[in-house]
N, C-alpha and C positions, 0 to 999 in steps of 0.2 A: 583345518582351523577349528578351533574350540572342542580339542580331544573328541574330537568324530562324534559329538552328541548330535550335532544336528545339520543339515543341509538347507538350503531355504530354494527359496523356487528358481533351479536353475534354467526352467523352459520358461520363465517370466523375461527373465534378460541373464543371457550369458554370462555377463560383464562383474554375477552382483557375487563372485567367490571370491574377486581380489580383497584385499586384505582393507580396512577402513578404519579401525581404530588405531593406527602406527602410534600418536602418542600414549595411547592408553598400553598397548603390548609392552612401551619400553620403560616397564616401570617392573617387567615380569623375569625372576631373574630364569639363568640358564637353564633350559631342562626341565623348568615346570612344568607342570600341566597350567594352560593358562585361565580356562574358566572355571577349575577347582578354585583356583587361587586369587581370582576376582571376588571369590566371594566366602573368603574365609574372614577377613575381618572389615570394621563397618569403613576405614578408611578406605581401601579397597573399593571395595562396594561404592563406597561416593564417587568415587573416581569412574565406573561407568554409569553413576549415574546421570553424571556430568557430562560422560559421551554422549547417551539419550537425547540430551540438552542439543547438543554441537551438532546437529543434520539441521536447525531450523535454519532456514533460508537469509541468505546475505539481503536484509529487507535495505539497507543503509549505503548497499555496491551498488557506485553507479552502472556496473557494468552487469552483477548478477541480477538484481531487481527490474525485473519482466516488467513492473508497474510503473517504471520511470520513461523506460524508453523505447518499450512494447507499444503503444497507443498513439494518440495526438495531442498531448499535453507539452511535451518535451522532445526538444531539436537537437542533432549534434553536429558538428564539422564535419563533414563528408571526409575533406583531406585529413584528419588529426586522429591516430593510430596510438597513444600511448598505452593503452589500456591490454593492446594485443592486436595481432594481424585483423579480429576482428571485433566487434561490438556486434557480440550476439543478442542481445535481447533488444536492440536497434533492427538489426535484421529482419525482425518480425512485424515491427512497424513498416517496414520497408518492402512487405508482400513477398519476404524468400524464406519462410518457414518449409520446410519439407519433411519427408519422411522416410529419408535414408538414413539421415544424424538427425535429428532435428535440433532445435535451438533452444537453450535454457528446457533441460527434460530432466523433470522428475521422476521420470520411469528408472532409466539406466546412471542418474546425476551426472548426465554430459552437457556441455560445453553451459557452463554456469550454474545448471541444475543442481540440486543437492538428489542427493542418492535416497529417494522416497521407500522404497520396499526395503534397504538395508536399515533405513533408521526402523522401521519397525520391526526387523529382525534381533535388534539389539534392545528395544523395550519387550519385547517378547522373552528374550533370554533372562534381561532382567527383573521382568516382572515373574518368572517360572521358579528362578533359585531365591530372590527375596522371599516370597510366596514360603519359602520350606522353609518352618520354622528351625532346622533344625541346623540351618547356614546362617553365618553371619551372627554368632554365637554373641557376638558385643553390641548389637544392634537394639535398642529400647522399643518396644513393644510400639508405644505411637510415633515412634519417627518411623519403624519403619512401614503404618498404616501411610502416614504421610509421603513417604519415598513410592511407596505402590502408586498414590493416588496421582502423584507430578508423572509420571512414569505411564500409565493410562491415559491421563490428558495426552500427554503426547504421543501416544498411538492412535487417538483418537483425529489429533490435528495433522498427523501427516497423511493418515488416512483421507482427510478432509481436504490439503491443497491437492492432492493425488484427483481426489473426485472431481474439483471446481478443477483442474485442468482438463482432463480425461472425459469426466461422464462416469458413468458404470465404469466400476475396475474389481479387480480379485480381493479380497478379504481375507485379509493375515491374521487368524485369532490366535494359533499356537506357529510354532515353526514346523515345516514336515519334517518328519524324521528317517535319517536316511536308509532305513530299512522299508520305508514307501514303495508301492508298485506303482511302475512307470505312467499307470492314467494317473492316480492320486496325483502327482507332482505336476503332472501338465491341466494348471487351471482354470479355469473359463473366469469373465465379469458376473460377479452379480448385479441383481436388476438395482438400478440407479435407486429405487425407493426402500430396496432391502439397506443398500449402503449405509444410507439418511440414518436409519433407524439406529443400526447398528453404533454410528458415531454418536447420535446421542445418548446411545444408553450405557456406552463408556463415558460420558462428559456427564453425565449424570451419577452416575457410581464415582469419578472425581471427585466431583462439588461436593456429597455427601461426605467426604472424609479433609478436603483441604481445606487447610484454614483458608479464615476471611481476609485476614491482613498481614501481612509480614512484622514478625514484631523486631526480627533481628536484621533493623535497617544498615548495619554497617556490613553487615555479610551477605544478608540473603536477599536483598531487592531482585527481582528479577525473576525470581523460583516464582513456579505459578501459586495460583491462588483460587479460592473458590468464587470469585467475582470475575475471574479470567476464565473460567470455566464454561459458567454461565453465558460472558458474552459472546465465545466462540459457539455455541450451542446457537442464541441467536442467530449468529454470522450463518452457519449454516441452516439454518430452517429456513430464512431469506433466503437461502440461494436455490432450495430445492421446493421453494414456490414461486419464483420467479420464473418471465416469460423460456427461457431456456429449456428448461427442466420441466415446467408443467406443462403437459400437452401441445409440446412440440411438436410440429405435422412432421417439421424434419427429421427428427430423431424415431417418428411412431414403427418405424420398418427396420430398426436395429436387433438385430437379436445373436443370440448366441447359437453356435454351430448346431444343436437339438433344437431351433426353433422357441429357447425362450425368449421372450422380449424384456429387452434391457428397459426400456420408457414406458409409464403409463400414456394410453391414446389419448385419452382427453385430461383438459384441467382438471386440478380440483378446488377451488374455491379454499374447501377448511383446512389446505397446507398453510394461507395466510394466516386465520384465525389463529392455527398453531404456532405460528411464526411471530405472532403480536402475544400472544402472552408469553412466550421466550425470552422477547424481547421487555416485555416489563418487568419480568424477575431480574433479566440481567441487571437492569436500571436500578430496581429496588437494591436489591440489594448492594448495588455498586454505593447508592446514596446513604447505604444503612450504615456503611465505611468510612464514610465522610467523601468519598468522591464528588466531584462539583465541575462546574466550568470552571476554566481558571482565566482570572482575574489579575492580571499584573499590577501589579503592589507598589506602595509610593514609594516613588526613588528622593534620592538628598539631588538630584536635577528638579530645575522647575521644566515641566513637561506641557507643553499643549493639551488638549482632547483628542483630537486628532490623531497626534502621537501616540496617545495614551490606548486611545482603541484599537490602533494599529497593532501595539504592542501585545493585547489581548490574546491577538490572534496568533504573531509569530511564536511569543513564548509559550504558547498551549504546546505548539511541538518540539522545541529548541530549551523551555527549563528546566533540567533535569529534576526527575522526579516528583514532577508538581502534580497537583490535585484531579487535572483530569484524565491521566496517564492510567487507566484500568491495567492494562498489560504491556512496561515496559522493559523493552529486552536490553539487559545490559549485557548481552553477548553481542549485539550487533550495535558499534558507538559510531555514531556517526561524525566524523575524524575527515575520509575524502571528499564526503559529499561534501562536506561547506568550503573546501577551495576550488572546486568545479562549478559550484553555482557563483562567489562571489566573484565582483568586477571592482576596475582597477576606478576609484574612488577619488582619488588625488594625484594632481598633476605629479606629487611626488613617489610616486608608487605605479606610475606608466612603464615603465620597465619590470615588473616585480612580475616573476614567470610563475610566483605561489598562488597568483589569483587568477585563474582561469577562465569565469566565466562560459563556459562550455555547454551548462543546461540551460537551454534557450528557449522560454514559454511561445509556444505559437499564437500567432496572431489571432487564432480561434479562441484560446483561453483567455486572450485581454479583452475581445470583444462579450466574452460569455457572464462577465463580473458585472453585477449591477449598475444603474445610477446610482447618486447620492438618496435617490426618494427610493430605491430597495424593490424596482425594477426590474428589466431587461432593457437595453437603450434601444432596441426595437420596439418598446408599449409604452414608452415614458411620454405622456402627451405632453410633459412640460417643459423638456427640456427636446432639442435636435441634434441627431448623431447623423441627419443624412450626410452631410458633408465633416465625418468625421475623420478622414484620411488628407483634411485639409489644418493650416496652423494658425498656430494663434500665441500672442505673448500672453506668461502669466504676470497676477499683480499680488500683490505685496498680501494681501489674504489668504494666497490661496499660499503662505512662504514655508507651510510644513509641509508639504506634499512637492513643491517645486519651487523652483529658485527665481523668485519675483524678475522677472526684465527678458528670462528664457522666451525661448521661442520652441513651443513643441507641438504637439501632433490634439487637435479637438479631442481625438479617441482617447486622451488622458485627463481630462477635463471633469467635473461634475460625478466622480467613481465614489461608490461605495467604499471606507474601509479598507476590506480584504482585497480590493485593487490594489492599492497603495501598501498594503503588509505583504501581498503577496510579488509586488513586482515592481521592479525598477526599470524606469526609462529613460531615455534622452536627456534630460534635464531636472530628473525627477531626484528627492534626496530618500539617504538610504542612511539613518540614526544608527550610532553606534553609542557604546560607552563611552567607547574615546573619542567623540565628538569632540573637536577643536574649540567648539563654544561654552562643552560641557552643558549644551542643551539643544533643542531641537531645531531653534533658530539660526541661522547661519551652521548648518548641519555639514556633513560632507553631501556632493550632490553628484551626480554621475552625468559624464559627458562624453553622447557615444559615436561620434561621427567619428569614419575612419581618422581622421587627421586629430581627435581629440586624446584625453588621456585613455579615456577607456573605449576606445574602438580600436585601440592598435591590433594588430594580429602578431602575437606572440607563438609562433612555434604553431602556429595551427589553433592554439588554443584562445579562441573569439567567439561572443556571440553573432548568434546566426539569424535572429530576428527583431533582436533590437530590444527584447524585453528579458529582461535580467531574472532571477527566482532569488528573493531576498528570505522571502517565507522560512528556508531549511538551516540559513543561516541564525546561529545563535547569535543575541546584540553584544556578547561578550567577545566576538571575534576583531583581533588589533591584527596594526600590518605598520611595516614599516617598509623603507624603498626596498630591502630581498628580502625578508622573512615576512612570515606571520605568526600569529598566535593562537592556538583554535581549542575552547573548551570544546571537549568532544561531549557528547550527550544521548542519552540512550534513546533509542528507535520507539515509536510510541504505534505500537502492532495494533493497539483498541486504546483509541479514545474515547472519554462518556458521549461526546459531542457525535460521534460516529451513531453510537447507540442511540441516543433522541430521533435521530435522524431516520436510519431502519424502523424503527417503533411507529413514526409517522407514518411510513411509506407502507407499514402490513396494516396497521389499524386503516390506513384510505383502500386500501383494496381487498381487507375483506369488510369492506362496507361499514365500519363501524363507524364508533364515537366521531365525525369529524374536528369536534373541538379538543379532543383528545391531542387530537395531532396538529391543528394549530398553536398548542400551546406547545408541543414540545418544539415546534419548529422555529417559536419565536421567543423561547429561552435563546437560542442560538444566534436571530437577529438581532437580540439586544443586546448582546457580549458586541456585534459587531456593529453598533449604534442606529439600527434602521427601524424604523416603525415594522408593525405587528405584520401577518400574510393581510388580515381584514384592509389596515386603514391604508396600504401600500395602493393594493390594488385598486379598491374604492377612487381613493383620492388623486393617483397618480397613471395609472393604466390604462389604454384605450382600449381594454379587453376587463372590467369592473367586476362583472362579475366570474371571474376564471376560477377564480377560487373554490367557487359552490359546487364545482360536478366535481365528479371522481378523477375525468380525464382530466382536466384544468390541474386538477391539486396534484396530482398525479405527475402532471408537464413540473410545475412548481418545484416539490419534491424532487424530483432529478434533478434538477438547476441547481436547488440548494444544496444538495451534497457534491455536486460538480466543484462549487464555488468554494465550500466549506472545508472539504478534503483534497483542494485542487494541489498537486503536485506531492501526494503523499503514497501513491501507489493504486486507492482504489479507483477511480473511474477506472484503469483498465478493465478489472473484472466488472464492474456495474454495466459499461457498456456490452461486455459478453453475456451477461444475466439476464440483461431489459430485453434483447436480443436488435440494441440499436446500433451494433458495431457495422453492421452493412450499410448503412447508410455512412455514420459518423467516420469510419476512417475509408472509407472512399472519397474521402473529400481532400483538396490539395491543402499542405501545407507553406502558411503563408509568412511572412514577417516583411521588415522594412528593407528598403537596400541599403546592406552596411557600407557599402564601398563608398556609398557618398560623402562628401564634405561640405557641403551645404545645404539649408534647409529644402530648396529645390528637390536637389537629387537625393538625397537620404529618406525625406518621407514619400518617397513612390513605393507603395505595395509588389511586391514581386514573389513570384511561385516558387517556392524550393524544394518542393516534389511532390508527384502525384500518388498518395495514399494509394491503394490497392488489399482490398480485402474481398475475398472470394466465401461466400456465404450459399448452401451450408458448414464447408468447409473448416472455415477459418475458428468456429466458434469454440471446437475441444482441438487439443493439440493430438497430431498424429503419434500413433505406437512405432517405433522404428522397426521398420521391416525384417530386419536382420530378428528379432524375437520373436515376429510371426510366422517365421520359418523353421524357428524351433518350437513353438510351441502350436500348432494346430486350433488348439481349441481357444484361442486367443482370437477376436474378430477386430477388424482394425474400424478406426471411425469414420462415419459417414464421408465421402470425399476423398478421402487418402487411396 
């Protein structure tokens, strides 16, 4: 392939000679040479550059996105197979990762993975012949500074999911070439903090040449940007100062077949510090752009507050292209997701096999969403959740969030906001455009006992805890008794709301400013109408002062990004970062019993399976054995 210039690492994984650009070859006519001819002129050339693009990760598949159904955020039918024989990246929530195949791998892009060291074989190819001035004869001088720069970021970030799953891995800066002696090709990891360096000093030679903003919004949304650069650069300096990565005991005995060590022994403190000013540039500059929180804008409905703030939060991920979308990928449109998460809404649409309902919030994530006083319902001295798995009718006040005369579960009672944006229950309403009232008042309302409209079991495809995920669905999604209707909308990889959030979390641990990071963390409480971290705790919390130490703000900080980014993909990794995955997914998964038809039997808590996460282990994904047997100088990770 590619007129014998080059070979890539075939003692890394056997698997990576097959062939991977098939739409791009079939543009190559007979008999050509094909990487002459990629890059003879600039249309060409686009065209791989476009391949580059096509390895990022299916963030928007319910089935490839490790961050959906890898964790404890999100449940599925045990019985319901549509997707394929199996739900791999289920499997790994379900304690049967291994290291023969293993599941969603980015090393060899098996079974959901994307093919991590070929996409950087293909930014390497492309960044070598763009690079020669003397290819690509029709190409403008700064486009193609700017095709190099998109093109670097992306070697930069595939390198990067490679790391956050892996740990230390080999470093692809040219392709070897196959006149290589047989050590040269057989690579070792470098050390986890040489990696670090390296990714940022490609995402730094990025940013210095990509633009700030996209100005060719009809064509080019999506191509990165020098604000997408940046954020990913934070993304990663978080991750390679967190508890994981810094001064792991577990990882301190890692090393390479000569005795190097992959991990530094101890912490180091000033990876934070470096990690907080990362993180402010990304901010700055994202805000120099006009990025913002976004604000959902007056509609011609009259709207509640309630409503209104609700709306705050689902449209931040669901409008396309709004204001606080830093890096939105419109290669990956989120199309399946929203008839897997939506439930069937109207007696008239009880039959309709397009609404699925299928990703099912665990009982963990609705008890983890605040009170209305911006809480935890475990420190809320003014309100009682002890008997929150007992019911209660609601009243006519409470008629935007639940349908006055219902009878539902305390645990839906008294919630914050992003309760109610992010999740549907029993009785609880779920606002569309096409609202029957044409306002938020006599809404449509979901009713989910087995015998109701929306607990039937269709083809296997049921919720399995009783709590619905409204958050991924756009409010522009219609349904009628067999179709529906679904604006699809592009995947929001970096939110700014993400970024305030990392900026708090490295400014409280390396000691700094702490009003620095109250303020950005209640930029983000106020979008979702709750008092400041100060006046919550103060006034509301049988723990007042929590706030003041590092551990408290600390505890705080992970809550709030749990809540904030809840069912978007990150806690998976935050849990494997903090290194609180030992604890958090050894814990069973809970929800209601659906099978009930009365309030009796439907609100009994029942167990639907016992989490299992095995630590050291579990925290990097194992190298499939089959590659360690071709290549020697390859060490597998801790556990495997």
């Amino acid at each position: 392939m590619f007129k014998h210039k080059y070979i890539f690492l075939l003692t890394v994984c056997s698997t990576f000679l097959l062939p991977s650009c098939k739409k791009y070859l079939d543009i190559v006519p007979d008999n050509a040479p094909t990487l002459d001819y990629a890059f003879t002129l600039r249309n060409e050339a686009q065209k791989f550059l476009f391949t580059c693009y096509s390895y990022l990760p299916g963030s928007t598949d319910p089935q490839a996105s490790v961050g959906f159904l890898g964790g404890d955020e999100i449940w599925f039918p045990l019985e319901y197979r549509e997707f394929d024989e199996t739900i791999w990246n289920w499997e790994i929530a379900r304690g049967n990762q291994n290291s023969n195949r293993p599941y969603v791998n980015y090393w060899d892009g098996d079974r959901y993975g994307i093919k991590g060291f070929e996409a950087i074989r293909q930014c390497n190819i492309f960044i070598e012949n763009v690079s020669d001035l003397s290819k690509v004869p029709d190409l403008p001088q700064p486009e193609r500074e700017r095709w190099l720069a998109e093109v670097k970021f992306l070697k930069a970030y595939y390198h990067f999911l490679l790391l956050r799953m892996y740990g230390a891995i080999p470093l692809i800066d040219v392709n070897i070439p196959v006149s290589a002696k047989p050590e040269d090709v057989k690579v070792s990891r470098v050390p986890f903090d040489s990696c670090v360096n390296y990714i940022v000093k490609l995402l730094d030679e990025a940013a210095a040449v990509l633009p700030s903003f996209i100005a060719d919004r009809n064509n080019e949304l999506g191509r990165i940007t020098s604000p997408i650069a940046k954020a990913i650069k934070a993304r990663v300096l978080v991750t390679a100062a967190s508890p994981l990565f810094n001064g792991n005991s577990d990882l301190a005995a890692s090393q390479n077949t000569n005795g190097q060590a992959l991990y530094a022994a101890a912490a180091d403190d000033t990876k934070w510090t470096r990690a907080a000013q990362a993180c402010k540039e990304a901010i700055d500059i994202a805000e120099q752009n006009n990025f913002g929180l976004y604000y959902f804008p007056p509609s011609s409905f009259k709207l509640s507050q309630q409503t209104i703030t609700q709306m705050n939060i689902r449209q931040a991920v669901c409008e396309r292209w709004n204001i606080e979308k830093i890096w939105g990928n419109s290669g990956r449109q989120a199309n399946r997701l929203q008839t897997t998460c939506m439930g069937r809404v109207h007696a008239d649409v009880a039959s309709n096999t397009n609404l699925r309902a299928m990703f099912s919030a665990t009982m963990k994530m609705a008890e983890l969403f605040y009170t209305r006083n911006g809480v935890p319902i475990s420190e809320d001295k003014t309100l009682n959740y002890e008997n929150r798995y007992s019911t209660r009718m609601a009243v006519d006040s409470e008629r935007y969030v639940m349908e006055p005369g219902y009878i539902t579960a305390r645990l839906n009672f008294d919630r914050e906001a992003r309760f109610y944006a992010n999740l549907c229950f029993d009785g609880g309403t779920w606002y569309l455009y096409s609202s029957p009232t044409q306002s938020d008042s006599g809404t449509y309302v979901l009713k989910a006992k087995a015998n109701q409209y929306g607990g039937t079991d269709i083809g296997g495809g049921i919720n399995q805890t009783g709590y619905f995920i409204k958050k991924l669905v756009d409010w522009n999604f219609s349904f009628s008794a067999s179709g529906v209707t679904v604006r699809p909308y592009e995947w929001p990889e970096v939110r700014l709301a993400d970024l305030y959030l990392l900026y708090a979390e490295a400014v409280n641990e390396a000691g700094g400013n702490t009003e620095e990071a109250y303020n950005y963390l209640n930029k983000i409480r106020a979008r979702a109408g709750l008092p400041t971290i100060q006046d919550a705790w103060t006034n509301y919390s049988t723990n007042p002062t929590k706030y003041t130490t590092k551990a408290g703000l600390r505890e705080i900080i992970k809550r709030e990004r749990a809540i904030e980014l809840a069912f978007e993909g990150s806690r998976f990794w935050d849990l494997r970062r903090w290194k609180d995955a030992a604890y958090e997914l050894n814990q069973p998964v809970k929800g209601w019993t659906i099978s009930g038809t009365s309030n009796d039997t439907y609100y009994q808590v029942r167990t639907l399976f016992q989490q299992r996460f095995i630590a050291p282990r579990d925290y990097l994904w194992p190298i499939r054995l089959s590659n360690l047997s071709v290549n020697p100088n390859l060490v597998q990770n801790p556990g495997w």
